[in-house]
C-alpha positions in Angstrom: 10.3 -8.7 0.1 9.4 -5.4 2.2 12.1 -4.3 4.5 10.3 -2.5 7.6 13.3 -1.4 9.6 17.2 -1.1 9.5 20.1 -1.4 12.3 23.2 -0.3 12.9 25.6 -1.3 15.2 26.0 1.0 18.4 29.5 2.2 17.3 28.6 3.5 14.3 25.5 5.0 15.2 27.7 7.1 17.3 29.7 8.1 15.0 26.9 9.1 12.6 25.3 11.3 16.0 28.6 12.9 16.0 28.8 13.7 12.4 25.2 14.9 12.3 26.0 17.6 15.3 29.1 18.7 14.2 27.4 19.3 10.3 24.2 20.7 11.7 22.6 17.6 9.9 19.9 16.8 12.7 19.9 17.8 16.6 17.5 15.7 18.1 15.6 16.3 21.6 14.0 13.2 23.3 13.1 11.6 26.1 9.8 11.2 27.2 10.7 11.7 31.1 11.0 14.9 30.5 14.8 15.3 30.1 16.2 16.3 26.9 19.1 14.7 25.2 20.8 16.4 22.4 20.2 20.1 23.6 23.6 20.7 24.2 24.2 20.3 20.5 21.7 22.3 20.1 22.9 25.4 21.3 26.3 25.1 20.5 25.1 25.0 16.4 24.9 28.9 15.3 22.5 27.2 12.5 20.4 23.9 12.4 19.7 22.7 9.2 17.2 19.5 10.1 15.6 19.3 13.8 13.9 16.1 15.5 12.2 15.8 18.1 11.0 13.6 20.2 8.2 12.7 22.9 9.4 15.8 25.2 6.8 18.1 26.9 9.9 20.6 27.5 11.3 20.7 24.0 9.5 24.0 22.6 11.0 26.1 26.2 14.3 25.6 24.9 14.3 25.5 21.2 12.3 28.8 21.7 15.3 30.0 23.3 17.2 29.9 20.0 17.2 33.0 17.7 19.2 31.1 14.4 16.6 28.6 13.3 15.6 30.5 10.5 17.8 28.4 8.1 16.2 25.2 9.2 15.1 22.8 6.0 13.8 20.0 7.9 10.9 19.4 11.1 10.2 16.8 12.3 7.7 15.9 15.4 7.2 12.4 17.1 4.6 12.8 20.2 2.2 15.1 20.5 2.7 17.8 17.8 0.1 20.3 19.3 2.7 20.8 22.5 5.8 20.5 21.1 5.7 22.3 17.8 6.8 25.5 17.0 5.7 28.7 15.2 5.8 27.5 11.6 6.4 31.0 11.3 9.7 30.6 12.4 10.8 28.5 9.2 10.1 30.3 6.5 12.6 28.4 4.2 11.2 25.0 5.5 11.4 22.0 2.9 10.2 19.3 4.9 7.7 19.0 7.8 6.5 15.9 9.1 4.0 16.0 12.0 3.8 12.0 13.2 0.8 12.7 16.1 -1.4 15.4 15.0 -4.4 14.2 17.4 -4.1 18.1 19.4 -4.1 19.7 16.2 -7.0 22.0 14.3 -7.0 24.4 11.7 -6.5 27.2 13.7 -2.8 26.0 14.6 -2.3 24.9 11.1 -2.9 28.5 9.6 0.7 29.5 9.2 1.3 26.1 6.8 0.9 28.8 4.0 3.5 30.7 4.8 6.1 27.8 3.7 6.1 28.8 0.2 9.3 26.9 -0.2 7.8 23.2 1.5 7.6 20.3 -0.8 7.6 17.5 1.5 4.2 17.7 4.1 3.3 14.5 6.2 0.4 15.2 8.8 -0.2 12.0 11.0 -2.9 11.4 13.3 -5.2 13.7 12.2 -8.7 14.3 13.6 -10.1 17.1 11.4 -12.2 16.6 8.8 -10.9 18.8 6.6 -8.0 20.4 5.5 -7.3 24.4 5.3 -7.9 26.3 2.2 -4.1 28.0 3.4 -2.5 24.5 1.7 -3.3 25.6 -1.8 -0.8 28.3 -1.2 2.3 25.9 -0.8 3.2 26.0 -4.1 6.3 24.2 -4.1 4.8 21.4 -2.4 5.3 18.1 -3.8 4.7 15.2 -1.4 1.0 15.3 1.0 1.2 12.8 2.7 -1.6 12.2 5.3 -2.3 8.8 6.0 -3.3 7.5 9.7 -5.8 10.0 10.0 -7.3 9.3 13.6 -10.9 8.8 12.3 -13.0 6.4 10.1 -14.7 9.4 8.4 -13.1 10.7 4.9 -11.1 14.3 5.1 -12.7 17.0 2.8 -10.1 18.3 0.6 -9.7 21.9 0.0 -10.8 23.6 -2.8 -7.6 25.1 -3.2 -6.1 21.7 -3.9 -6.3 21.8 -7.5 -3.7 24.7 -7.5 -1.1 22.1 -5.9 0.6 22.7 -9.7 3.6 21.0 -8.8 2.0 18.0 -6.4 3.8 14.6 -7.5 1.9 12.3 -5.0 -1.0 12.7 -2.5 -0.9 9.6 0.4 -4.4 9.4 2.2 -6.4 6.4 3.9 -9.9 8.3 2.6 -10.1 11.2 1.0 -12.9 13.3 -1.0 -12.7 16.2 -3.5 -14.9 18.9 -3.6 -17.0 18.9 -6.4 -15.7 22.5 -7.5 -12.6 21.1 -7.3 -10.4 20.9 -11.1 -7.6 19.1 -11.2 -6.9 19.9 -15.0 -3.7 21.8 -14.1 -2.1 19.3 -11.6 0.4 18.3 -14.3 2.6 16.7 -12.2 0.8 14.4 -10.2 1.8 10.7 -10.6 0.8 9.0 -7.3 -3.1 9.7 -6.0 -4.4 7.2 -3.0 -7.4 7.0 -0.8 -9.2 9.1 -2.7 -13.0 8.4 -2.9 -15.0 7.7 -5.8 -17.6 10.0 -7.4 -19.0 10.9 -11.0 -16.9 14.4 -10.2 -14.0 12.4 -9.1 -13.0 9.8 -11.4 -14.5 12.6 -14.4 -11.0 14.6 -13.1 -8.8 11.9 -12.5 -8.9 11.3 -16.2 -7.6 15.2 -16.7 -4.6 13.8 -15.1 -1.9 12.6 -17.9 1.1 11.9 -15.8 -1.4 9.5 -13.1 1.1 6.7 -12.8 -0.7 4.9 -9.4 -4.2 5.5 -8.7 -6.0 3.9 -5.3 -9.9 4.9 -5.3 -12.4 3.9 -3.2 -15.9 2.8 -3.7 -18.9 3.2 -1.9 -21.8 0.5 -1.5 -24.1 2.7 -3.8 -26.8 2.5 -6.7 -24.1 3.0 -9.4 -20.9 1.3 -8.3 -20.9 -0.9 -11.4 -21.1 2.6 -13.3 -18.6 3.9 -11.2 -15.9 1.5 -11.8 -16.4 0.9 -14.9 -16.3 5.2 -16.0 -12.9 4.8 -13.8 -11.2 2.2 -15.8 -12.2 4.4 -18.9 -11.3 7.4 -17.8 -7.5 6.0 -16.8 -5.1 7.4 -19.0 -2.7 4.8 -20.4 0.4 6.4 -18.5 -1.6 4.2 -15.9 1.0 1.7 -14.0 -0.9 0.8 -10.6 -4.8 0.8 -9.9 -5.8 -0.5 -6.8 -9.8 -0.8 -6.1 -11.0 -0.7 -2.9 -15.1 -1.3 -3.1 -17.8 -2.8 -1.5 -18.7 -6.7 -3.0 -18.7 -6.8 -6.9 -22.1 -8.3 -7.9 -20.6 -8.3 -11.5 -17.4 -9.6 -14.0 -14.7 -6.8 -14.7 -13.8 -6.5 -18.0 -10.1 -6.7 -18.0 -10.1 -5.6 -21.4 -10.7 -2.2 -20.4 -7.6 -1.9 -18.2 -4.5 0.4 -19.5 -2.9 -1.7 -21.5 0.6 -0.3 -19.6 -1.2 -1.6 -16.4 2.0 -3.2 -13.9 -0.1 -4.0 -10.9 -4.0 -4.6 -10.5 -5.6 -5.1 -6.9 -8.3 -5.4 -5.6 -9.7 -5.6 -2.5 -13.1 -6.6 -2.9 -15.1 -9.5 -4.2 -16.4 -10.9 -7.3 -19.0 -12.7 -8.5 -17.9 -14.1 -11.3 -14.4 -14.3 -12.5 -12.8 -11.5 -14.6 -13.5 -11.3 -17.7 -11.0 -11.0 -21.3 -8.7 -12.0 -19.7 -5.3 -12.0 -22.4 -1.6 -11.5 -23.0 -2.4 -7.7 -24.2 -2.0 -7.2 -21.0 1.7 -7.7 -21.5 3.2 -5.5 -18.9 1.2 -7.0 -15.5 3.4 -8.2 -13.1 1.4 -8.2 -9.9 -2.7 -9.3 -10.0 -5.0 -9.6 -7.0 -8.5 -10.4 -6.5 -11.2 -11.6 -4.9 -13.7 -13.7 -5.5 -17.2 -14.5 -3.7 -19.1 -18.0 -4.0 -17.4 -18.0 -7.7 -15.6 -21.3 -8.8 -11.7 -21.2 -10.0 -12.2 -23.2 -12.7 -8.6 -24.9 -15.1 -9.8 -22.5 -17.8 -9.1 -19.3 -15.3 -5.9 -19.9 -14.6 -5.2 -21.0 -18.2 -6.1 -17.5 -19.4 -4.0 -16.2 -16.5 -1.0 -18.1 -17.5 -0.7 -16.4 -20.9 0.1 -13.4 -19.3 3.6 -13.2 -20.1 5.0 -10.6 -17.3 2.5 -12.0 -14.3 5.1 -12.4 -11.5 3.0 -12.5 -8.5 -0.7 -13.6 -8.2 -3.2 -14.0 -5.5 -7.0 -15.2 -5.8 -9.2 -15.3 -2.1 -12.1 -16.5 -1.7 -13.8 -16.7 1.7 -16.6 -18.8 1.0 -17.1 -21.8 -0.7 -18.4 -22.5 -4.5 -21.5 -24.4 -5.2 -19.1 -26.9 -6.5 -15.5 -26.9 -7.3 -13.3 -28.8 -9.2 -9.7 -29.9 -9.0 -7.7 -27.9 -10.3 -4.6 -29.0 -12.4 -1.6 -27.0 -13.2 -0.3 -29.1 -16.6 3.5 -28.5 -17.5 3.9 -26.2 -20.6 6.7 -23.2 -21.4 3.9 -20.8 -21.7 2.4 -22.0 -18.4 2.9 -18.4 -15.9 6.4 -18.3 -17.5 7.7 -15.7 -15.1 5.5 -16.5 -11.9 7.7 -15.9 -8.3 4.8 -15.9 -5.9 1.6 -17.5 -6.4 -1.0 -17.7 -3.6 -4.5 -19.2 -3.5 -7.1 -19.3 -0.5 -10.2 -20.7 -0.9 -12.5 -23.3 1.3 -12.4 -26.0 -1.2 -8.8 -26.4 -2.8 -6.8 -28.8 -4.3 -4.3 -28.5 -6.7 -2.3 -30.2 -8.8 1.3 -29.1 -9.8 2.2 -31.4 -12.8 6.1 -32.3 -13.4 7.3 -29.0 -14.8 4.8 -26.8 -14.3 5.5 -23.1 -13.5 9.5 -23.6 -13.6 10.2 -20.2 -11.2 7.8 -20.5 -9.0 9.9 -19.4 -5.4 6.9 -19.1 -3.2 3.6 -20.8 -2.6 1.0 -19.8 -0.1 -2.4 -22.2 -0.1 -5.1 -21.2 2.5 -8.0 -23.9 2.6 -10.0 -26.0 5.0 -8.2 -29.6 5.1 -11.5 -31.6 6.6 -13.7 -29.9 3.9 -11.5 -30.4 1.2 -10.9 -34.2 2.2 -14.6 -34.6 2.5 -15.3 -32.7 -0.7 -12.7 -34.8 -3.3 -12.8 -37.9 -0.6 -8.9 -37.7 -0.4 -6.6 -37.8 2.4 -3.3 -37.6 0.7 -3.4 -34.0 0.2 -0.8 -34.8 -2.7 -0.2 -31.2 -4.4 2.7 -32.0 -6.4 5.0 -29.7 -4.6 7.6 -31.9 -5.2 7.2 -30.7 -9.5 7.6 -27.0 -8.4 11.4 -26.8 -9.7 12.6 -23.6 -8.1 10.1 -23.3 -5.1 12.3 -22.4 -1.8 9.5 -21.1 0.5 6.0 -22.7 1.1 2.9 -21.6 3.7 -0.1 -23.7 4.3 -2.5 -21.4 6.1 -5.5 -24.3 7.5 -8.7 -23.4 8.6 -9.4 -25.3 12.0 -6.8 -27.2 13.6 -8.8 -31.0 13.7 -6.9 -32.5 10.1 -3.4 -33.3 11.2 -2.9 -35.8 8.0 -2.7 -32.9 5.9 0.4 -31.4 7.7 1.7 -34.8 7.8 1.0 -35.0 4.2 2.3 -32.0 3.2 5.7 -32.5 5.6 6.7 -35.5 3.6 6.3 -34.0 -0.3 8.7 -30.7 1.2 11.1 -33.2 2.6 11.3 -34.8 -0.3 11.8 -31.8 -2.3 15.5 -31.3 -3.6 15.8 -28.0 -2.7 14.6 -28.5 1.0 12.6 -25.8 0.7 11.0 -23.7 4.5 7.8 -24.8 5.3 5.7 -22.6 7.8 1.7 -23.7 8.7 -0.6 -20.9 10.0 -4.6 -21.7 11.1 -7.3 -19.1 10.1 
């Protein structure tokens, strides 16, 4: 479970505003009417440590007024950054700068980045230029770029000064692309890399990078995308804990044999044609497994070689088109049936499943997406009888429907989850 925001009770956010002012922890100046709230604090503190603001076309005419925010670790901007930043001059012992709308911003304003020798943490939101300034390869303390929610579809051109990032733990992009003269041999330290885009010169230097832990790359629709995914799986080092492939359809089978063996999650956004291939319990440590699959049948046999993997916690197959034929698929009861599966969830036009007594013992959620009149008229059922009621340890369960014209397979469904012991929450959704 993701948790997307936290509250505090009014009381005790006043009391942490309070504490924060009288520390110098954070002076904050918002309102987006124009008034400020917060500068008051600001001038009574000889030295701010962390500074916020917010949405106020006024801010930079009074915090320019203030000669002591040289000491300042922490900057951060929500509105438009363009008017209301600062000299980054100004803070030459800056740690963190986050810039959360960067749509007014160009190079030009973003020269004196390289002056922050001491910034590790960089977050540039909303940006619309295409590439970034050759200054950033100067911040070499910087750990953390983070610049997803660029404000256009086209990827940013990374310096060539990026591969002197020595001490770069993660870099946080929708689409990126690296210069061909680009060598990342000496980024030693860089565990996280996302949105990056896939070429021969790419994936050739991703594999120079021994402490990779997560890797998201994208793949074009080209000529050699089979080549290029499969020279990406062999260049991934075995420190390897989280690929993610975003790519075009797949007209061919992966070879899951050629994954890391130390491989924790694989997703994929894309399509197969055929099912994944060598499939087996080498890969001991995957936990999470996502894929996609395009006109290609789930057959019992795929999900048999997907229940010997003995960490698999959470898996989902899509499919957004129907097979030729499909058949019903049944889960049998067996210990080494998905022995540690929490969260299983299977779309496809065509389903029907069948959860024999015992069968995948802590199973907590079930999501099944389908299309109940095709389904009925393909296995000429109208019972919709899944089993749920065999599902020992399921407490949540969503049927997402395709058309709304099938009301006997709610009905259907309503009376196997009231039956269930554990009364488990039942939500329906239509696609």
């Amino acid at each position: 479970m993701e948790v997307y925001a936290c509250q505090v009770h009014d009381m005790v956010l006043e009391l942490i505003i309070k504490l924060s002012a009288e520390e110098g922890f954070i002076a904050i100046t918002s309102l987006s009417d124009g008034g400020q709230a917060g500068v008051s604090s600001l001038h009574q503190r000889e030295i701010i440590r962390r500074l916020s603001l917010h949405n106020s076309s006024d801010t930079n005419s009074s915090i320019n007024e203030r000669k002591l925010l040289s000491k300042m670790r922490s900057l951060d901007v929500f509105g438009r950054a363009d008017l209301m930043m600062p000299s980054l001059s100004r803070f030459p012992i800056l740690h963190v700068l986050q810039l959360e709308n960067c749509s007014g911003l160009d190079n030009n304003r973003l020269k004196d980045i390289c002056k922050l020798y001491l910034l590790k943490f960089l977050r540039l939101q909303g940006l619309k230029v295409f590439d970034l300034p050759e200054s950033i390869g100067k911040l070499e303390s910087l750990e953390t770029l983070d610049i997803i929610g660029a404000d256009h579809e086209l990827a940013i051109m990374l310096p060539l000064s990026f591969g002197k990032l020595g001490k770069l733990v993660r870099l946080h992009a929708e689409r990126v692309e690296l210069p061909d003269g680009v060598s990342l041999e000496n980024m030693k330290s860089l565990q996280e890399l996302t949105g990056i885009c896939a070429t021969l010169h790419a994936v050739t230097e991703i594999g120079k990078l021994g402490a990779l832990k997560a890797l998201d790359i994208s793949i074009e629709e080209t000529c050699n995308s089979k080549e290029l995914v499969h020279t990406c799986l062999q260049m991934c080092q075995s420190s390897l804990q989280v690929l993610v492939l975003k790519a075009p359809l797949i007209s061919f089978s992966l070879d899951m044999s050629k994954l890391p063996p130390g491989l924790q999650t694989f997703m994929c956004n894309s399509y197969f044609r055929a099912f994944p291939r060598c499939i087996d319990p080498s890969l001991s440590c995957l936990t999470v497994m996502s894929i996609g699959l395009w006109r290609a049948r789930v057959q019992p046999e795929h999900l048999d070689k997907l229940a010997e993997l003995p960490s698999l916690r959470f898996l989902r197959i899509t499919s957004p088109l129907p097979a030729d034929e499909q058949e019903k698929l049944v889960i049998y009861s067996s210990p080494s049936i998905f022995p540690c599966l929490t969260d299983l969830r299977i779309s496809c036009p065509l389903l029907f499943l069948e959860f024999q007594p015992g069968a995948m013992r802590k199973l907590q959620k079930l999501c099944l997406g389908f299309d109940a009149r095709k389904t009925a008229e393909h296995f000429q059922t109208n019972d919709f009888d899944y089993g749920l009621e065999n599902l020992p340890s399921v407490q949540h369960v969503v049927i997402e429907l395709r058309g709304r014209d099938h009301p006997e397979a709610q009905d259907a469904i309503r009376r196997t989850i009231n039956d269930h012991p554990n009364h488990p929450s039942l939500d329906f959704s239509y696609m």
